[in-house]
N, CA, C and O atoms as a Maestro MAE file, in Angstrom:
{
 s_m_m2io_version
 :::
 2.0.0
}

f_m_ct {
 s_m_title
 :::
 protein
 m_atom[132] {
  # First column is atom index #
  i_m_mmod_type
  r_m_x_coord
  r_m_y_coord
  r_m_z_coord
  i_m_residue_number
  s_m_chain_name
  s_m_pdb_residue_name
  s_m_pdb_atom_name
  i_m_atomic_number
  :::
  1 25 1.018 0.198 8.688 1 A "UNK " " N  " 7
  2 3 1.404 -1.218 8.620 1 A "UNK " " CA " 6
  3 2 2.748 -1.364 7.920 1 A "UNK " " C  " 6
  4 15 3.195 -0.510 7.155 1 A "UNK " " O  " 8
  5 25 3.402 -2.574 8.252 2 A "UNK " " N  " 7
  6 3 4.544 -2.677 7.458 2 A "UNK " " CA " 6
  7 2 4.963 -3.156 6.479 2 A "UNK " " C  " 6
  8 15 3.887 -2.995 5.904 2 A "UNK " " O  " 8
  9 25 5.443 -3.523 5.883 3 A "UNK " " N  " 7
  10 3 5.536 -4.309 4.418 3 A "UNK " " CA " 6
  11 2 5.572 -5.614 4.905 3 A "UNK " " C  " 6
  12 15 5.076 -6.373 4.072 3 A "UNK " " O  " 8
  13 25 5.989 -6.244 6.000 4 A "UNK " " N  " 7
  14 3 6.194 -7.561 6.434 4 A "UNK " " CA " 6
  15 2 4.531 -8.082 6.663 4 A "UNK " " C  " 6
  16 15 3.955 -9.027 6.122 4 A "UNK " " O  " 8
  17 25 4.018 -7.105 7.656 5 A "UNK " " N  " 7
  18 3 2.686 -7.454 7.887 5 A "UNK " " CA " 6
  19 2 2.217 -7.987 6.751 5 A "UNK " " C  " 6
  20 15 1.771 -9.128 6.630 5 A "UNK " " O  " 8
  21 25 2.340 -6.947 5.691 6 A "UNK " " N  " 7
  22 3 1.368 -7.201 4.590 6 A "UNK " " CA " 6
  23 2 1.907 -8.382 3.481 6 A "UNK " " C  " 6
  24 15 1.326 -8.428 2.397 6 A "UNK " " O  " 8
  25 25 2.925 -9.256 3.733 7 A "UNK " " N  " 7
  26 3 3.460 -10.114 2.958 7 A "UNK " " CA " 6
  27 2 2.945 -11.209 4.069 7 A "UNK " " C  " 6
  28 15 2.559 -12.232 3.504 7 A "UNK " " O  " 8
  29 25 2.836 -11.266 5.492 8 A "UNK " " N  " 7
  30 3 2.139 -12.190 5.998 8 A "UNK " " CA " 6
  31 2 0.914 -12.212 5.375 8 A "UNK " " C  " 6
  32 15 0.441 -13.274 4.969 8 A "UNK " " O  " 8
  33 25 0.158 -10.814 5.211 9 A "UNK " " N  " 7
  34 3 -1.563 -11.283 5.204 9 A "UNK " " CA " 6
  35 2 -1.529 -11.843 3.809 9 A "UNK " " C  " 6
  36 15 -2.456 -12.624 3.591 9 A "UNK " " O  " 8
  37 25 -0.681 -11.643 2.785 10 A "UNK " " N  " 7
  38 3 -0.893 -12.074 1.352 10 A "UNK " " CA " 6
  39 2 -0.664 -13.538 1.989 10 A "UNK " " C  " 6
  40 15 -1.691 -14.136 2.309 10 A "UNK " " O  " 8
  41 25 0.424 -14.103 2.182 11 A "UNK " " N  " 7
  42 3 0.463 -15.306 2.426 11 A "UNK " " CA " 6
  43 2 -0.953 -16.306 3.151 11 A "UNK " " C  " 6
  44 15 -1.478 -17.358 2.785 11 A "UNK " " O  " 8
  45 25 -1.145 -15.604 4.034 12 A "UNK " " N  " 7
  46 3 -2.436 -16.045 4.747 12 A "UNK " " CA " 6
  47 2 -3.469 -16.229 3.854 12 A "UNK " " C  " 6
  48 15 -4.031 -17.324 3.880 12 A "UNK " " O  " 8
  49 25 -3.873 -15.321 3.001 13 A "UNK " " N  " 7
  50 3 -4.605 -14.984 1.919 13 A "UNK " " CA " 6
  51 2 -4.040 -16.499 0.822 13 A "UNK " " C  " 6
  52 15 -4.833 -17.420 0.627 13 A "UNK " " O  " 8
  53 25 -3.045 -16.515 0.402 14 A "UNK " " N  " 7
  54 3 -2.848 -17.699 -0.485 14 A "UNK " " CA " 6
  55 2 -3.425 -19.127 0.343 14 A "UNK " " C  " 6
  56 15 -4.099 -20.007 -0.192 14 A "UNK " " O  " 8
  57 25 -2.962 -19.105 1.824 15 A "UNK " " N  " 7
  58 3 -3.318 -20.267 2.082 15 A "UNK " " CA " 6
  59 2 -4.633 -20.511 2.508 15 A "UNK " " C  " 6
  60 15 -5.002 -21.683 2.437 15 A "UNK " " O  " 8
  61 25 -5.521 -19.575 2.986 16 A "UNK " " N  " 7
  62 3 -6.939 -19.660 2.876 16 A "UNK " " CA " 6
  63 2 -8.043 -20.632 2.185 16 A "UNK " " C  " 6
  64 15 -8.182 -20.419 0.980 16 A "UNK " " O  " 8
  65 25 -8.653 -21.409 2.598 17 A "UNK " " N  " 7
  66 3 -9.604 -22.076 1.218 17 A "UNK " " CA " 6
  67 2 -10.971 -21.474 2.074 17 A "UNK " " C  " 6
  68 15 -12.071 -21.648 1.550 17 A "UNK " " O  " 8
  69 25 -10.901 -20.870 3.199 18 A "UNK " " N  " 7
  70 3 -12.502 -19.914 3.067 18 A "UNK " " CA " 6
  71 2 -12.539 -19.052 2.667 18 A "UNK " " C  " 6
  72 15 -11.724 -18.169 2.935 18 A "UNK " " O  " 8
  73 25 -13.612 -18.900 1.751 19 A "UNK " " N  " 7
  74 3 -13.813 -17.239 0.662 19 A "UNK " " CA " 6
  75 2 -14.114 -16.137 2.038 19 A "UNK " " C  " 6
  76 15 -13.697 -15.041 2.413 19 A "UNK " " O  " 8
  77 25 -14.772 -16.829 2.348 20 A "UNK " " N  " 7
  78 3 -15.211 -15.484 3.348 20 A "UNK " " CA " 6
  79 2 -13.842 -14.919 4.530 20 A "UNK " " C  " 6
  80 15 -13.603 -13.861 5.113 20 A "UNK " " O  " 8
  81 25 -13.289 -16.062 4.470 21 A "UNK " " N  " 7
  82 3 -12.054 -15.121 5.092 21 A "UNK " " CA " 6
  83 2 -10.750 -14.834 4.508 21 A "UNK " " C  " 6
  84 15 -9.698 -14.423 4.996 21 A "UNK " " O  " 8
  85 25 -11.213 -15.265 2.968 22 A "UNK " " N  " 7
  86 3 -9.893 -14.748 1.943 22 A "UNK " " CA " 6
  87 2 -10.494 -13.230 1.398 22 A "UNK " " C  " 6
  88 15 -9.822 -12.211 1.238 22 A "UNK " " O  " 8
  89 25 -11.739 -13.372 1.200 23 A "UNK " " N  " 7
  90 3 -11.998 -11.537 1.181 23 A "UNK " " CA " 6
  91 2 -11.847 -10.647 2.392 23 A "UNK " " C  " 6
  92 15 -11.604 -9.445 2.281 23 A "UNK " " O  " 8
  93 25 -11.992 -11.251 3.535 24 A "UNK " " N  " 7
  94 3 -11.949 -10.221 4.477 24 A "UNK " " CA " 6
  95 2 -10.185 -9.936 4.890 24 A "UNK " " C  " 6
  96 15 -9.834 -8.791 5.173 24 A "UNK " " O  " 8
  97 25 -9.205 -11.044 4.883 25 A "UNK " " N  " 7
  98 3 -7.960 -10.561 4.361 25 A "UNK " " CA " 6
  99 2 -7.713 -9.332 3.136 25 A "UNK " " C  " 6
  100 15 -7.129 -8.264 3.312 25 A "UNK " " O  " 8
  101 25 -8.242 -9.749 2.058 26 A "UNK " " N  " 7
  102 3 -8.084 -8.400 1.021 26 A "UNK " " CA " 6
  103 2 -9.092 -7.566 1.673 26 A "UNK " " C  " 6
  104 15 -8.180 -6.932 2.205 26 A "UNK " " O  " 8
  105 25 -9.660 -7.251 1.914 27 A "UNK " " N  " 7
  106 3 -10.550 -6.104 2.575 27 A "UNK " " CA " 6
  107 2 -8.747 -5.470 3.546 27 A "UNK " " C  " 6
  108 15 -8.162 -4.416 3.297 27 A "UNK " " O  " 8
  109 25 -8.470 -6.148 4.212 28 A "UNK " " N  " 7
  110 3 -7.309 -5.488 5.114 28 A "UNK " " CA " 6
  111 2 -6.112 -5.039 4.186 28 A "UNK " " C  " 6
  112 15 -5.831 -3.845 4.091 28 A "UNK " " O  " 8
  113 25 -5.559 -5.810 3.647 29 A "UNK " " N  " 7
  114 3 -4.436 -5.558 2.767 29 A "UNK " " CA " 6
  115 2 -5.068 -4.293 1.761 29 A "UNK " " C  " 6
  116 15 -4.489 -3.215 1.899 29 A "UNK " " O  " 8
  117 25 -6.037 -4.326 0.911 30 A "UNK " " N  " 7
  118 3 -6.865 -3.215 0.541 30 A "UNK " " CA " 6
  119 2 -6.665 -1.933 1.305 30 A "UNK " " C  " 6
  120 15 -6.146 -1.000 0.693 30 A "UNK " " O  " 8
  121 25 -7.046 -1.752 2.696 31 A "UNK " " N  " 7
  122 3 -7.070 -0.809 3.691 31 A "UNK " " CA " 6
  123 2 -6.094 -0.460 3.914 31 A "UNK " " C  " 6
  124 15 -5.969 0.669 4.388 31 A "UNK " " O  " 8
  125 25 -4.689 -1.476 3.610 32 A "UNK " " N  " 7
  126 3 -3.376 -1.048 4.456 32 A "UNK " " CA " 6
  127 2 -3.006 -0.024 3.361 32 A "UNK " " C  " 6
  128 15 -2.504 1.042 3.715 32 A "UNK " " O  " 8
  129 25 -3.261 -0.325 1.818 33 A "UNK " " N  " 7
  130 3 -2.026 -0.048 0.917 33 A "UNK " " CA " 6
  131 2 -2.715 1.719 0.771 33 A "UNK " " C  " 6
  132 15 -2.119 2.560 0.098 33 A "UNK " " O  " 8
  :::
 }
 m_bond[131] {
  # First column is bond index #
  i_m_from
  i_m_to
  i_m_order
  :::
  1 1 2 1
  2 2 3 1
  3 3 4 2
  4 3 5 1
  5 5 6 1
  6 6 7 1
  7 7 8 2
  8 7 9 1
  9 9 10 1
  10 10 11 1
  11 11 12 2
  12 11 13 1
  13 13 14 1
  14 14 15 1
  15 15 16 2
  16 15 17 1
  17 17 18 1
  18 18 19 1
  19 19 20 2
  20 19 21 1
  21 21 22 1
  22 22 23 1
  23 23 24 2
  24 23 25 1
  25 25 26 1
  26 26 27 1
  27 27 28 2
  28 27 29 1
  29 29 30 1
  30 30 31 1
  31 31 32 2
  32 31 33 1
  33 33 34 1
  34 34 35 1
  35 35 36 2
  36 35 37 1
  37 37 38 1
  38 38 39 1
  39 39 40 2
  40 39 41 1
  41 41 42 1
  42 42 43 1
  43 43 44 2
  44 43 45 1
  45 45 46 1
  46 46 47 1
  47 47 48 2
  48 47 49 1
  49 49 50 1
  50 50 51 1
  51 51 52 2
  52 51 53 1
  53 53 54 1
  54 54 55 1
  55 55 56 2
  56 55 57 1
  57 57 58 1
  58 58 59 1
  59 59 60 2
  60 59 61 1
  61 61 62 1
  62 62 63 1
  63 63 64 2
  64 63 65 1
  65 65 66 1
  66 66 67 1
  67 67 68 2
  68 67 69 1
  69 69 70 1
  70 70 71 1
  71 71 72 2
  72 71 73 1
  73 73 74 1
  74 74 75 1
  75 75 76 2
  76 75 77 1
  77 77 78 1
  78 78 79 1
  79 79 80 2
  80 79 81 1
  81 81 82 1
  82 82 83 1
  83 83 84 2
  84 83 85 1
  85 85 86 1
  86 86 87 1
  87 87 88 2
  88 87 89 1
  89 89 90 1
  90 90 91 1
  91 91 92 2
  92 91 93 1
  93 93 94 1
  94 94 95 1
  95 95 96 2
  96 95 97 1
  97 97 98 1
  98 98 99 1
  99 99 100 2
  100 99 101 1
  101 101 102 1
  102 102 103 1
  103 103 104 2
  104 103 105 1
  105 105 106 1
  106 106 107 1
  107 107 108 2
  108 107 109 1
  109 109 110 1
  110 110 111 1
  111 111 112 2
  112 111 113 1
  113 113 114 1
  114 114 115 1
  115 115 116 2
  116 115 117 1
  117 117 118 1
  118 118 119 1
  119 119 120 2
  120 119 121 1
  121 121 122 1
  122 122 123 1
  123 123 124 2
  124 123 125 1
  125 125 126 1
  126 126 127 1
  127 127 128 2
  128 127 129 1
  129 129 130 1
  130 130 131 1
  131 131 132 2
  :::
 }
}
């Protein structure tokens, strides 16, 4: 993955208000690093 990807999924991750799909974002970003 690229560093861009992973500054999208953080972002995605900030704007999230479902838990269940703000952990499964860190579950990915987790996996990438």
């Amino acid at each position: 993955r690229s560093r861009e990807q992973l500054d999208e999924l953080r972002a995605a991750h900030r704007r999230t208000r479902d838990k269940r799909e703000a952990d499964r974002i860190k579950a990915v970003v987790a996996l990438a690093i």
